[in-house]
Structures are given as C-alpha cells and as structure tokens.
C-alpha positions as CSV (number, residue, x, y, z in Angstrom):
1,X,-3.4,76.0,13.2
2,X,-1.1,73.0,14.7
3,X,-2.1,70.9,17.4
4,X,0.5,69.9,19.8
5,X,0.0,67.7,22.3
6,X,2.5,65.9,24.9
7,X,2.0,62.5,25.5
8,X,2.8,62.4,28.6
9,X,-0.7,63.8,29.5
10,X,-2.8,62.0,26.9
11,X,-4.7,58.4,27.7
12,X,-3.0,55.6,26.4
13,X,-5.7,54.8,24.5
14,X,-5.7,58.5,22.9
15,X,-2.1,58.1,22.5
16,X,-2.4,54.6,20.7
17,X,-5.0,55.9,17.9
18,X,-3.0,58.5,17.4
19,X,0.2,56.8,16.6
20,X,-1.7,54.3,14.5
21,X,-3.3,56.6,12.6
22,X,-0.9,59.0,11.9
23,X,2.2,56.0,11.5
24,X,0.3,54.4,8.5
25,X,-0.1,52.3,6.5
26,X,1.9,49.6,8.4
27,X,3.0,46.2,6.7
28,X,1.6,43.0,8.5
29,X,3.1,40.1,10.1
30,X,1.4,36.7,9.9
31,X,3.6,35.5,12.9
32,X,2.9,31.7,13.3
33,X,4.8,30.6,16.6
34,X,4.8,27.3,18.7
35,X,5.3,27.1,22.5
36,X,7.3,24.4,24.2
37,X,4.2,22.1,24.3
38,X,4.2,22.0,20.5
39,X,0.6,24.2,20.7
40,X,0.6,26.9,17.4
41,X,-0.2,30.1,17.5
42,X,-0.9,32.3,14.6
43,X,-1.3,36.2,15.1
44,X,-0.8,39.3,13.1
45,X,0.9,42.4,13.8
46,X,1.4,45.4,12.2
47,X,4.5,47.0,14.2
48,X,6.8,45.0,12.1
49,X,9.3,45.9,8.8
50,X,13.0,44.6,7.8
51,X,15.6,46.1,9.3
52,X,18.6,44.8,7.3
53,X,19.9,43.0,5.0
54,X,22.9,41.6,5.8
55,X,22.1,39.7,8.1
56,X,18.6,38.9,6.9
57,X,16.4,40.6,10.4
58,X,12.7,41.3,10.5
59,X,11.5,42.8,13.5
60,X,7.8,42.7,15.0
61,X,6.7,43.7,18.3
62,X,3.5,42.0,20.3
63,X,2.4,44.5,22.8
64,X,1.2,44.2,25.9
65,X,-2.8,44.8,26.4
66,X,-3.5,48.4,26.8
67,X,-7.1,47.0,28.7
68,X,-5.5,44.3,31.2
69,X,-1.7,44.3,30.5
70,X,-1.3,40.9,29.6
71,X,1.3,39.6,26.9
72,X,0.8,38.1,23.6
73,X,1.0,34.2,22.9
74,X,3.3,34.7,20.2
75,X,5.8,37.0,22.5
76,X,5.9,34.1,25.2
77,X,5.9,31.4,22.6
78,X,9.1,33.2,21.0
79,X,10.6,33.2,24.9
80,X,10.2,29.0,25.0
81,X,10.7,28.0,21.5
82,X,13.0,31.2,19.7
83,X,12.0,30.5,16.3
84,X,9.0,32.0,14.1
85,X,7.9,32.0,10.7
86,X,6.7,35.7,9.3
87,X,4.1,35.1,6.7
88,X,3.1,38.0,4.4
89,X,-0.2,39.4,4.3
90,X,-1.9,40.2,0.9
91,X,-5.3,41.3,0.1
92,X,-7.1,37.0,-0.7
93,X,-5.8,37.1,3.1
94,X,-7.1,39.9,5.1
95,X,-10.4,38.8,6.1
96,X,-8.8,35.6,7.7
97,X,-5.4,37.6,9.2
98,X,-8.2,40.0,10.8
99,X,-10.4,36.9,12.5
100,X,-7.0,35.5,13.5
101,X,-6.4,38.8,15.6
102,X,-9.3,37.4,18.2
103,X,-8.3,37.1,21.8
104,X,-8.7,33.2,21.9
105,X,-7.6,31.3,25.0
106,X,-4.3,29.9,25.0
107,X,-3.5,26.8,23.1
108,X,-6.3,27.5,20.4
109,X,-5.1,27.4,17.0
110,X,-5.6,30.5,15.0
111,X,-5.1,28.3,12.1
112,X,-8.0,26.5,12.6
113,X,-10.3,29.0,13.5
114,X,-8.8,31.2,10.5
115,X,-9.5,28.4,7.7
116,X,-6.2,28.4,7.1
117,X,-3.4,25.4,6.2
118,X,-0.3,24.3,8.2
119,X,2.5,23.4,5.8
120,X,5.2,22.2,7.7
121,X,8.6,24.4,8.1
122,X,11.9,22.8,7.0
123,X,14.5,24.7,9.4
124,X,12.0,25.9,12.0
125,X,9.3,24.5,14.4
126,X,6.7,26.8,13.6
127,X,4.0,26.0,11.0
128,X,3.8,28.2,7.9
129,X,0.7,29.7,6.4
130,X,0.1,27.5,3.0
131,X,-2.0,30.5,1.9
132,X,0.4,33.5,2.2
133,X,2.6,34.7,-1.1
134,X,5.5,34.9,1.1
135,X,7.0,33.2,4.1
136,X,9.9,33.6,5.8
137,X,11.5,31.1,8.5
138,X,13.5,32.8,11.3
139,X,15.3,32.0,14.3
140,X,14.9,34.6,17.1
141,X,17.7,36.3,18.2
142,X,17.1,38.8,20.8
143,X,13.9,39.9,22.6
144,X,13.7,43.6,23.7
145,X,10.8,44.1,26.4
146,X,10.4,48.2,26.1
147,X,8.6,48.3,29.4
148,X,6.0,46.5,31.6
149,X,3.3,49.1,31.2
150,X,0.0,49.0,29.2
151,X,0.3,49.4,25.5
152,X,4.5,49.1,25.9
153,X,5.6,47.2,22.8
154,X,8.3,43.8,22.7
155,X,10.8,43.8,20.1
156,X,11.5,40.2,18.6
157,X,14.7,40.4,16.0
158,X,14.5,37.6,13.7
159,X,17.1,36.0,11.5
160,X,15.6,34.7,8.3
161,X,16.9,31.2,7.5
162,X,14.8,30.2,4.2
163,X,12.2,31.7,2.3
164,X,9.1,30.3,0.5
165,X,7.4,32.6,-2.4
166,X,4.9,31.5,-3.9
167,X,5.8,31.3,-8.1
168,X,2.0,32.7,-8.9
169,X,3.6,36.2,-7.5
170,X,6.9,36.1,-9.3
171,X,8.1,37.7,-12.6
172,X,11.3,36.4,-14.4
173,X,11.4,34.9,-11.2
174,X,11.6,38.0,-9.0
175,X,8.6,39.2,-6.5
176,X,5.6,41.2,-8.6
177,X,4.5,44.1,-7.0
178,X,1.6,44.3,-8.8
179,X,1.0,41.2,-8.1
180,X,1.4,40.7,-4.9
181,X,-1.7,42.8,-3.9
182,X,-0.1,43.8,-0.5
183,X,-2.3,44.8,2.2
184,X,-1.3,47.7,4.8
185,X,-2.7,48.5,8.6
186,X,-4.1,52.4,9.3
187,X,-5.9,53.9,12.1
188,X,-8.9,52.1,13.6
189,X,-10.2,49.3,11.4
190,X,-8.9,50.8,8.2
191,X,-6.8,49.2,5.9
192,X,-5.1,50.0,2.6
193,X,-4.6,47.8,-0.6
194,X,-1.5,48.2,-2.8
195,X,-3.0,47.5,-6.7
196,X,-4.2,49.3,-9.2
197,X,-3.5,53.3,-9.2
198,X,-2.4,53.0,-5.7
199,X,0.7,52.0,-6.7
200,X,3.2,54.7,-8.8
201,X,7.0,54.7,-9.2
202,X,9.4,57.6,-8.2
203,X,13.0,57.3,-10.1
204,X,15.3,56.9,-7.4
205,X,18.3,58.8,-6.4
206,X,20.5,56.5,-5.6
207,X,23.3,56.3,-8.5
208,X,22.8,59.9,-9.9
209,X,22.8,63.3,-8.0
210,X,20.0,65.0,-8.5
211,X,20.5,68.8,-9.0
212,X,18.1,70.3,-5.7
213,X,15.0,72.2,-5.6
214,X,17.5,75.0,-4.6
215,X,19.2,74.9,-8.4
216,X,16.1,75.5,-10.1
217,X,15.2,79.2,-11.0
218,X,13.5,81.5,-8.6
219,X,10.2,81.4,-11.2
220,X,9.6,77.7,-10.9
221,X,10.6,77.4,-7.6
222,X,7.5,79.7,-6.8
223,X,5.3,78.6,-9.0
224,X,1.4,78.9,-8.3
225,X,0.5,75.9,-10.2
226,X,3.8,73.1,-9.5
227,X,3.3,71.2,-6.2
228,X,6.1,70.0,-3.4
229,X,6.4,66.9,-5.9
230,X,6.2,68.4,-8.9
231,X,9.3,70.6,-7.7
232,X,11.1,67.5,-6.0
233,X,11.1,65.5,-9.4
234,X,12.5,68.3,-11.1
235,X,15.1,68.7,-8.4
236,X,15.8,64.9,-9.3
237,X,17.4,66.2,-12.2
238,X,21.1,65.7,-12.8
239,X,21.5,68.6,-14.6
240,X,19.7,71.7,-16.4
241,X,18.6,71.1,-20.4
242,X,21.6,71.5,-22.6
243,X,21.2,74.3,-25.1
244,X,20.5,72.0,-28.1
245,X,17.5,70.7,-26.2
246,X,15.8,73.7,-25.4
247,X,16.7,74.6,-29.1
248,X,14.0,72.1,-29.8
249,X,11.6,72.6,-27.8
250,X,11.4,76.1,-28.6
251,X,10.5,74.9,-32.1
252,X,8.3,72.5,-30.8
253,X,4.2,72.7,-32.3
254,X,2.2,72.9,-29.3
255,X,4.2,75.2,-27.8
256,X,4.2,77.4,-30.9
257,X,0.1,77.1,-31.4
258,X,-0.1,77.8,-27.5
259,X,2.2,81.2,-27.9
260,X,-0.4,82.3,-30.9
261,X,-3.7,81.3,-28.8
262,X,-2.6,83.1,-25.8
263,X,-0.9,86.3,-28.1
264,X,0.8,89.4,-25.7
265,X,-0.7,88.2,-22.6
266,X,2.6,87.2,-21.1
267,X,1.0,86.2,-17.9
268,X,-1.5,84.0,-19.2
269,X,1.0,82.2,-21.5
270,X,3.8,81.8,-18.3
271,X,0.8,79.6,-16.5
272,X,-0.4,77.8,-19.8
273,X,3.3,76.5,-20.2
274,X,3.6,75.7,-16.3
275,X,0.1,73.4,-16.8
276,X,2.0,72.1,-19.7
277,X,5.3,71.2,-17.6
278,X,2.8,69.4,-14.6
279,X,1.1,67.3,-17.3
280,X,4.6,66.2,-18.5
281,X,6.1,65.8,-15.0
282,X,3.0,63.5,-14.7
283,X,3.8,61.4,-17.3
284,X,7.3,60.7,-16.9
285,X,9.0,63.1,-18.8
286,X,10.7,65.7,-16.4
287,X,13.4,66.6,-19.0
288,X,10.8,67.9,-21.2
289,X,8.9,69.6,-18.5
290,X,11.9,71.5,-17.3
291,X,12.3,72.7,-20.5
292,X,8.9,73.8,-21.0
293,X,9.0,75.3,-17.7
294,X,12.5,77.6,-19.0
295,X,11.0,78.2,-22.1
296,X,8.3,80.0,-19.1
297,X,11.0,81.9,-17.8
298,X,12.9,83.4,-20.7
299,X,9.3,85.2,-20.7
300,X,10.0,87.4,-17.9
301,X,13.5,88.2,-19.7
C-alpha cells in the first residue's frame, strides 16, 4: 500500500518532518558569519551541499521559523557583511554543532557558548571553527529568499576562496574518508555517522559502459535470491565472461564438489550457485559471480 499525500493540505510542521526524514542523511554546515557590527555568529544547517566545481559554490539555506517566522542571524548577517566561512562537521563535533543550534539572542556568540575556538580567516571577515577538519572561506554571491512564509528556505551561493584541512584527516595529502568520521542530519533528532561498516565503495561508471540489467539473461534477471544491487553491479559489467573464462570456472573445485553434493537435483544446485554468485558479488568479484551465475544457466539448457 502507498501513501500519497499533497502538501498543499498537510501542516507545515507535518510537511517539514516529512521532508527531513525522508531527504536524509543531510551534510552539515558549520556557518560562522559576522554582521556589520563585527558580532559572530556560528549556526549549523543541514540544507546545504556543493553545487559545482568550477566555480567553487556551496550552497546553504537558513530558513525562516516555522513557530514565529523570524529569520536566521546568519541569513541577515550574510545580507550586511556577504562573506561566510563553511566549517565541516565531523563526529568529535556534533555535540557542540547541536548546542550551537540554540535560539540565543542576537549578538551572542555561538562560539562561546559551543566551547569552541575562533582562528582568524585570511580572505574573509568571518571567524573559522579551529576544531572542524575542514573549512572553507567564501564570499557570498547571491541570496535567493524562496518566500516569506513559515518554514520557506533562503538560498545563500557561496564562492569558496581558500580552504583549510586539517593534515590529521589527509592521506598522501588528499582528504581520508575514513578518517574524516563525517556526521549526517535525519529526521527528528537523529543523526548518522560515516565510519566503520557504514561506509562501502560502489565502482563507478564513469569511464566504462556498463552492460545493463537489461543484457543479462532472463534467469538472473529473475532471480529469487539476487537483490536490486546485486543485479545493478552485474549490470556494471562491460561485457559478458569471454569463453576462456567460463572455461575455468567450470573446472573450478568448489563448483565441482557443490555439483556432486547437490547430485540430479537441478533446482537445488541452480540456487546453491546463485548463493555462491551473491557471496562473490559481496566481495568484489562480480566477474567471477557472473560466471558462476552462467554456469547456473547452462543448467536449464
């Protein structure tokens, strides 16, 4: 059964959990912003990614209160002084990012309250965050104000001009995934951590052609034992095993000792060899699987 609902007749409060549940997990923006006074602000946000390259842009959006419709410090600080500093969020952070979130008065520095350390920015008025693997100094170039109703989000494009990583985080002096421990917003006041098996790689597509979930015989393709991504790495592919590799692997000794355990039952030895493929898929070795898995298939011939 689906669920559909329009949201033009759903509380904005409904509406918001549901777009913050289901759009997850979110990456966070340490924003640290000044106002023309010179008073800092730090706040987080998690409606905020990268948006290109070339130029560098990060984009973030403070929204307006969904209780009282008030704006954010940070999106009238960006409208007096256009400049920011985006500061990444990693998991030795999150308690303090989350106490910065409080509503504090204006002109109350989140830094403070947060326990956290102002370095001084070298092309930007804004303080960075001392603590954060990751900080990026931008100039503001545009501010997009979607509407002036509750909940209505404020687009701020940023131009990065320099960026600070801290070296504990780098590798052969290139950002460390693993050790970056990035932390991501979901609904309510859950949050994700990127480390340990959290993290897994999928080869990506981008200078091959994989062959399609389409090319792959009728058999596999309706599997009862291959999931969505066991069929999508196959379909990854470039091409179909070459004759000289399924050669082998028709000689190879586990599948020989599993064809003599399992004896005529055809049926039974088809799924054996399809569990076999899956483990393979799951460690890397989708060539092998897909042989396996037509190995399966010249059973039905």
């Amino acid at each position: 059964m689906i669920k559909t609902l329009d949201p033009n007749q759903i509380a904005q409060p409904d509406l918001h959990s549901i777009l913050l549940t289901a759009v997850a997990p979110r990456p966070i923006c340490f924003a640290s912003t000044v106002d023309k006074s010179g008073n800092v602000n730090l706040s987080p946000f998690s409606y905020f990614n990268v948006f290109s390259s070339n130029p560098p842009v990060l984009i973030f959006s403070p929204a307006r209160s969904g209780r009282d419709n008030t704006l954010k410090h940070s999106h009238e600080n960006v409208k007096e002084v256009a400049e920011v500093v985006i500061n990444i969020v990693n998991y030795p952070l999150v308690e303090q990012m989350s106490l910065s979130s409080t509503a504090y008065p204006k002109g109350i520095n989140e830094f403070v309250k947060a326990g956290l350390k102002q370095v001084a920015s070298t092309k930007v008025r804004p303080p960075r965050v001392a603590e954060a693997p990751v900080s990026f100094e931008c100039t503001v170039t545009d501010v997009i104000e979607l509407a002036t109703t509750p909940g209505a989000g404020n687009l701020i494009l940023c131009e990065v001009k320099l960026i600070h990583m801290n070296e504990n985080y780098l590798t052969d002096g290139q950002l460390d995934t693993k050790k970056l421990d990035l932390v991501g917003r979901m609904g309510g006041s859950w949050y994700t951590r990127s480390n340990g098996e959290s993290l897994f790689e999928i080869p990506k597509p981008i200078r091959t052609t994989g062959i399609g979930v389409d090319a792959l015989p009728e058999g596999i393709r309706n599997s009862a034992i291959l999931t969505g991504n066991n069929l999508g790495r196959l379909g990854n592919l470039e091409s179909l095993p070459e004759d000289h590799e399924m050669q082998a692997m028709e000689k190879d000794d586990e599948l020989l000792m599993m064809a003599k355990k399992v004896g005529h039952d055809s049926s039974e030895h088809k799924r054996q060899l399809h569990w076999l493929a899956q483990r393979m898929l799951e460690e890397g070795e989708s060539k092998r699987a897909m042989c396996v898995l037509l190995v399966a298939e010249k059973l039905d011939s």
